[in-house]
C-alpha positions as CSV (number, residue, x, y, z in Angstrom):
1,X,148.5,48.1,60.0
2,X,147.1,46.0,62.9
3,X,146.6,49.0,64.8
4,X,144.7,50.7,61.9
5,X,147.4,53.0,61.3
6,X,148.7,53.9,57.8
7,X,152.6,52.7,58.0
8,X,153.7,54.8,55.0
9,X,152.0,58.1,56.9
10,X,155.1,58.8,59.8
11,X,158.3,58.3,60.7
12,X,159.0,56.1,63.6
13,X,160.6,58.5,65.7
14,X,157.0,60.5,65.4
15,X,154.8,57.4,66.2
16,X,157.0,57.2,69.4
17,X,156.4,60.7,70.0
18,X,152.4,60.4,70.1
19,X,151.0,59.9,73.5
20,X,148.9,57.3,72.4
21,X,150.6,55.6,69.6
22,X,149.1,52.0,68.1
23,X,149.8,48.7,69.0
24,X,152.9,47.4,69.0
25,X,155.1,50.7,68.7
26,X,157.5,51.2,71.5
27,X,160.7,52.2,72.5
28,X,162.4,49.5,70.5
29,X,161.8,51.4,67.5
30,X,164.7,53.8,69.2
31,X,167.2,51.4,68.3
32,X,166.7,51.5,64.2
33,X,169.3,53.3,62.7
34,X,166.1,54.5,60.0
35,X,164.1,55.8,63.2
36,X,163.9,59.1,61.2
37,X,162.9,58.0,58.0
38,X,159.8,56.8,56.7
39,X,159.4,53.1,55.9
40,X,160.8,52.3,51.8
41,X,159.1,48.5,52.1
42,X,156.3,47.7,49.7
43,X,153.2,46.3,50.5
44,X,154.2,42.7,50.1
45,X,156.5,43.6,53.3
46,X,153.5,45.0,54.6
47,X,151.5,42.5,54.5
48,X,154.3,39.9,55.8
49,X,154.7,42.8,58.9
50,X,150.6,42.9,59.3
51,X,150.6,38.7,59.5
52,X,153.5,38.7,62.0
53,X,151.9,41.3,64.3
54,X,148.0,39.6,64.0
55,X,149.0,36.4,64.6
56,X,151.8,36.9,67.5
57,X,151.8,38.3,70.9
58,X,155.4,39.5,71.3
59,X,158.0,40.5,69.2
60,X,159.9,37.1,69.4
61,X,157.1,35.2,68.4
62,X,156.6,37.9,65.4
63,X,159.7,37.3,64.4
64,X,158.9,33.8,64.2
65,X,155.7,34.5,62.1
66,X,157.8,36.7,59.9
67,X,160.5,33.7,59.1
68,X,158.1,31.1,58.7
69,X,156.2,32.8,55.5
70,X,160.2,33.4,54.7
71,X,161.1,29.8,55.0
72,X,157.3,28.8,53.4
73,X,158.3,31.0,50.1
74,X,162.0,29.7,50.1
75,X,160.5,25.7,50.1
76,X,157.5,26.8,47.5
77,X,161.0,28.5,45.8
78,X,162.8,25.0,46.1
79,X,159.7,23.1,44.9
80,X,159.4,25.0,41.8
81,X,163.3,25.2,41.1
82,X,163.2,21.1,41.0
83,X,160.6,20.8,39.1
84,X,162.1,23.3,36.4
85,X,165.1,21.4,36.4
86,X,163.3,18.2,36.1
87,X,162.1,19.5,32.9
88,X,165.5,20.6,31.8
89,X,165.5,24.5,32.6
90,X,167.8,26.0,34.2
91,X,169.2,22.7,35.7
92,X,171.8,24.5,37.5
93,X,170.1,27.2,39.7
94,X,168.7,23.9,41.9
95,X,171.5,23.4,43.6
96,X,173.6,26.5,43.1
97,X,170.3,28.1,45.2
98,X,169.5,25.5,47.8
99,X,173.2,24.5,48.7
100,X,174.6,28.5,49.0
101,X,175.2,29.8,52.1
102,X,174.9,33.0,52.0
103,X,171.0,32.2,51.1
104,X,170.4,30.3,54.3
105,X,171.8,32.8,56.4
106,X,170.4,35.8,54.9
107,X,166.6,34.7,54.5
108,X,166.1,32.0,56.8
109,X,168.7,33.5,59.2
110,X,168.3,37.3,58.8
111,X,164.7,37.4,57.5
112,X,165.3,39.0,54.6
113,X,162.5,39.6,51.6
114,X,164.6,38.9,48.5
115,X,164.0,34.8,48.8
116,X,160.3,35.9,48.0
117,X,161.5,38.6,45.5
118,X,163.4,36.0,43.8
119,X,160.6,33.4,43.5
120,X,158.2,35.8,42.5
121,X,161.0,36.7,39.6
122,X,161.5,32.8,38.6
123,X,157.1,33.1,38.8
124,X,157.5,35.8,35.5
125,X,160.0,34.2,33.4
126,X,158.6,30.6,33.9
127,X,155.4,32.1,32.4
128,X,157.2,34.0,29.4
129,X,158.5,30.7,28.8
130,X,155.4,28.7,28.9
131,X,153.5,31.4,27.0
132,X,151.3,31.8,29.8
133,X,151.2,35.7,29.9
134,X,148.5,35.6,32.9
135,X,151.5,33.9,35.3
136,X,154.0,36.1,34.0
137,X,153.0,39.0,35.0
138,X,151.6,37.9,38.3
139,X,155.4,36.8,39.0
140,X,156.6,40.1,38.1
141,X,154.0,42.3,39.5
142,X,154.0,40.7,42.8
143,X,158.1,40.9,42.6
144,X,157.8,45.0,42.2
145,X,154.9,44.6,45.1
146,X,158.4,43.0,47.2
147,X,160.9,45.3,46.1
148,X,161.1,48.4,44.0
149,X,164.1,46.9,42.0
150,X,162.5,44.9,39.1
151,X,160.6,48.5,37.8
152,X,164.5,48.7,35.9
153,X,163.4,45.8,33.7
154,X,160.4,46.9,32.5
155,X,161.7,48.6,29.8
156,X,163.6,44.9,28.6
157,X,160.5,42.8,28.9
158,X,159.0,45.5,27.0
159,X,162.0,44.6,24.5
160,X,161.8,41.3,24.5
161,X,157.9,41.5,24.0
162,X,157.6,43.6,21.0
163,X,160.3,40.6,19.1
164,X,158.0,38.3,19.9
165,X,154.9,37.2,17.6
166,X,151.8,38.6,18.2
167,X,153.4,41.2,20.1
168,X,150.8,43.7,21.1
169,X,148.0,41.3,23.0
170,X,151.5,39.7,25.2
171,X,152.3,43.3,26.0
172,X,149.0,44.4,27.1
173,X,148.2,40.7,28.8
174,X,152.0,41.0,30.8
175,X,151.7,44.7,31.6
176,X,148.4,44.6,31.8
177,X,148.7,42.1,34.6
178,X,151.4,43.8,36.1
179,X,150.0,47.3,36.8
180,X,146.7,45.5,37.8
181,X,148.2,43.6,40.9
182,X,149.9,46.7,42.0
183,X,147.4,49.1,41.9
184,X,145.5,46.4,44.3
185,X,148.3,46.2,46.3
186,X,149.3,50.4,46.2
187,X,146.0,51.4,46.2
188,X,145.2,51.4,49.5
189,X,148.3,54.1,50.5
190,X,147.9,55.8,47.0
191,X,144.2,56.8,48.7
192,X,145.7,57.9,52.0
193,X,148.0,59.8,50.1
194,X,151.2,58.9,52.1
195,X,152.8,57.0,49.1
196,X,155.3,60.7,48.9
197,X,156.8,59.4,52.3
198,X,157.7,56.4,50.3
199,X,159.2,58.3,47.3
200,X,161.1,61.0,49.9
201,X,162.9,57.9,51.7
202,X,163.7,56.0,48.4
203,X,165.9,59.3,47.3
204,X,167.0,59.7,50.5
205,X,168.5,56.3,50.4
206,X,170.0,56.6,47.0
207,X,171.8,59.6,48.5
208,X,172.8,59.9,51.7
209,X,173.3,56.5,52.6
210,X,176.6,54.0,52.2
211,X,177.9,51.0,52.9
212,X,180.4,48.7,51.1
213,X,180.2,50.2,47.8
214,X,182.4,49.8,44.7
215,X,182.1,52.6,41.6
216,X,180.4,55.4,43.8
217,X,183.2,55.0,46.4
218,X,185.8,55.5,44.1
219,X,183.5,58.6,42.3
220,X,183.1,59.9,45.3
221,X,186.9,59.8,46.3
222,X,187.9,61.4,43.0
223,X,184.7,64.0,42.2
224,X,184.5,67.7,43.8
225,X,183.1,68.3,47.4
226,X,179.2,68.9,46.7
227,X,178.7,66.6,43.9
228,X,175.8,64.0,43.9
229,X,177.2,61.2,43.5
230,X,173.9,59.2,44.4
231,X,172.3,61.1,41.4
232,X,175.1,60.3,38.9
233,X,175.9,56.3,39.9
234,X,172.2,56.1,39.7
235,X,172.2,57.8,36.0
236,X,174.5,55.5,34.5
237,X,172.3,52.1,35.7
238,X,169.4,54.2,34.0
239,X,171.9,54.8,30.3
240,X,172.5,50.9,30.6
241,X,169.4,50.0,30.7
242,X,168.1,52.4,28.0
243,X,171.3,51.3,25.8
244,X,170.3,47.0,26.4
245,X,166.6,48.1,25.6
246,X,167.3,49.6,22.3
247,X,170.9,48.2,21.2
248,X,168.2,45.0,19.8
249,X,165.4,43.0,20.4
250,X,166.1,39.8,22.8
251,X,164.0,37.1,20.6
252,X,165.1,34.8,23.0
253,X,164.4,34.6,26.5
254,X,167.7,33.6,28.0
255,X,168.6,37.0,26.3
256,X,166.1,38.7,28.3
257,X,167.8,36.6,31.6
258,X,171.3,37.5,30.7
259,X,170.3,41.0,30.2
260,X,168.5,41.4,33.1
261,X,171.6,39.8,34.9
262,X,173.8,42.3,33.6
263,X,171.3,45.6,34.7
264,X,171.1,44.4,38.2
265,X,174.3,43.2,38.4
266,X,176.1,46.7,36.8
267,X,173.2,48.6,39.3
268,X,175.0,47.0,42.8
269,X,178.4,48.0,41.2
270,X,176.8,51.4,40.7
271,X,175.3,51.8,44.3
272,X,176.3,53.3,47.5
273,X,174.8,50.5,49.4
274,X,175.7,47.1,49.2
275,X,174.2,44.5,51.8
276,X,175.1,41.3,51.3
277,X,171.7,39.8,50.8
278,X,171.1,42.4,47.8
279,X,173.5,39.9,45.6
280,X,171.1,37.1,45.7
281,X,168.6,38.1,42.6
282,X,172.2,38.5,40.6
283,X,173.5,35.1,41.9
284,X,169.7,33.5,40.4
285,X,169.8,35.4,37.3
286,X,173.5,35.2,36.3
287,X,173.1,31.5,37.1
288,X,170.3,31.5,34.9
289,X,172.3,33.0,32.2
290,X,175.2,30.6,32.3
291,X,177.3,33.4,34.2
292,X,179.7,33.1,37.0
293,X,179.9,36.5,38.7
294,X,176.7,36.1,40.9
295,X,177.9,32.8,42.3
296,X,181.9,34.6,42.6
297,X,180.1,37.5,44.5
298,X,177.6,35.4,46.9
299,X,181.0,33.7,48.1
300,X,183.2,37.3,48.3
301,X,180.7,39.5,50.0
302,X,181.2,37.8,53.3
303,X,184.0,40.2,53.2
304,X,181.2,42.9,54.1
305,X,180.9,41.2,57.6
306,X,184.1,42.8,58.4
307,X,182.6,45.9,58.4
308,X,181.0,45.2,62.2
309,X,184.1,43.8,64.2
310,X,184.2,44.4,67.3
311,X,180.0,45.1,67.8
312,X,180.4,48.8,66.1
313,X,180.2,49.7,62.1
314,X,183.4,50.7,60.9
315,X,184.1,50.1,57.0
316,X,187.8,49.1,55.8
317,X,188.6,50.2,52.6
318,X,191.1,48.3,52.2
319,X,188.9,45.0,52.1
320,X,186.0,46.6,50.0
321,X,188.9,46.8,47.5
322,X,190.0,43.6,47.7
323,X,186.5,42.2,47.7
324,X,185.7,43.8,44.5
325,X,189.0,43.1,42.8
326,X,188.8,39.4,43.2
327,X,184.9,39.3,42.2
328,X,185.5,41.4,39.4
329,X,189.0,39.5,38.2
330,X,187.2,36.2,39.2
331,X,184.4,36.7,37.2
332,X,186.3,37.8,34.0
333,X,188.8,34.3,34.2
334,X,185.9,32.6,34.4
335,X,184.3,33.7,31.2
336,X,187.2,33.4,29.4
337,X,187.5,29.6,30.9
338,X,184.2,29.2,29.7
339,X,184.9,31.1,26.2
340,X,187.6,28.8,25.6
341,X,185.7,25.8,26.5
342,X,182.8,25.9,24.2
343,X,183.0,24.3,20.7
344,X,183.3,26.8,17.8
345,X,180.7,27.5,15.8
């Protein structure tokens, strides 16, 4: 973008390739492992990668740029978190956010975008809970502008709109909102026309990618040579989320939370790849939701670090097992614990 160049229009390897390629592409691009695949990050990345290069005059102090807005969103994040709490929602998620580990090291540490994916998330349902539609979908349009993953809840916040009263004017106000900050922020590509790159490299990545995965691992183990499993893992997060749209109307919104929980937690079960900083929106909303598995997971996907022992990538299966054993048999004592400690009704 700082050179003037559309980032969605070529593949890395083929800016290299140019004999006068812009400012800023160079033979470190060699070293991505996605060299010959077009870019999948939204234009909230973009933006993020534009303000690094502008204001920075080598790639270390970029990536110093790039981790301060990181660290700014994760204090705004903070800010917001405490104040919630001092108002008695969501009391929990304070601490359980700030004080985890695995949210330090991934967004401060690593510079990853989901510490601004999940404030942009808290943004939305803070407004659906104040009744201030304008705020909610601000929060949620600018989380789709950060990642592609909230477009799966659209169809439960549709849900969870039409129980509400008046439901009509806060669909058209949230959606209305929503689709209006992302065709300012897609707009730009959707005119150069490049936004297919985008679409190629997302089904790309559903399918020929992997790393510590769970259900498509075992699918893929047990399934005839040929099949897709990409296609079919991918299938059952969509039934899922088609089934919690329609099975009822969430009149409350920690229905809405919990089932939003459940979708994105069900789609990282379903997925080829698992990164470890992909668990934080499920450790937020299942904390949100009064649920332990996120919190179980953030502390068991460390196991995934195992994976580069010794400098190279090399997955053992053997620990992706255990890994999702323990989360999995973790999370269900705990929800009978917590069953059998609340008063019946």
């Amino acid at each position: 973008l700082v050179g003037g160049a559309d980032p969605f229009a070529l593949r890395p390897s083929e800016w290299l390739a140019m004999s006068h390629p812009p400012q800023g592409i160079n033979q470190e691009l060699h070293r991505l492992i996605y060299a010959d695949n077009y870019t999948v990050y939204p234009p909230i990345h973009q933006f993020v990668f534009w303000l690094s290069a502008k204001a920075s005059m080598s790639i270390r102090s970029g990536i110093l740029v790039l981790k301060s807005v990181l660290v700014l969103g994760e204090v705004s994040l903070l800010w917001f978190l405490r104040k919630l709490q001092r108002i008695g929602w969501w009391p929990q998620l304070f601490f359980v956010y700030a004080l985890n580990p695995l949210v330090v090291l991934e967004i401060s540490g690593n510079g990853h975008f989901e510490g601004l994916l999940v404030l942009f998330l808290v943004l939305g349902l803070y407004g659906l809970r104040q009744k201030n539609f304008m705020k909610a979908g601000l929060g949620f349009g600018l989380g789709i502008g950060t990642k592609l993953l909230p477009l799966m809840i659209l169809p439960l916040l549709w849900r969870y709109l039409s129980g509400q009263g008046n439901s009509k004017k806060m669909f058209f106000q949230v959606f209305g909102w929503i689709f209006g900050i992302n065709l300012v922020l897609w707009l730009p590509f959707l005119w150069l026309g490049s936004l297919g790159h985008l679409m190629d490299s997302v089904w790309l990545y559903f399918e020929s990618f992997e790393f510590n995965a769970s259900i498509y691992y075992v699918l893929k183990w047990l399934a005839p040579e040929g099949w897709r499993i990409g296609l079919l893992t991918n299938g059952l997060t969509v039934m899922l989320v088609v089934f919690l749209a329609f099975r009822q109307k969430p009149r409350l919104l920690s229905g809405l939370v919990e089932n939003m929980s459940l979708i994105w937690w069900v789609y990282l079960l379903d997925s080829a790849i698992v990164h470890p900083w992909y668990v934080i929106p499920v450790l937020v909303l299942s904390t949100m939701s009064d649920k332990s598995y996120g919190l179980v997971w953030s502390g068991l996907i460390y196991l995934s670090y195992s994976h580069y022992w010794g400098g190279n990538m090399e997955e053992h299966y053997g620990i992706i097992a255990l890994e999702y054993i323990l989360m999995l048999g973790m999370a269900r004592y705990f929800a009978q614990a917590q069953k059998r400690a609340s008063p019946m009704v």
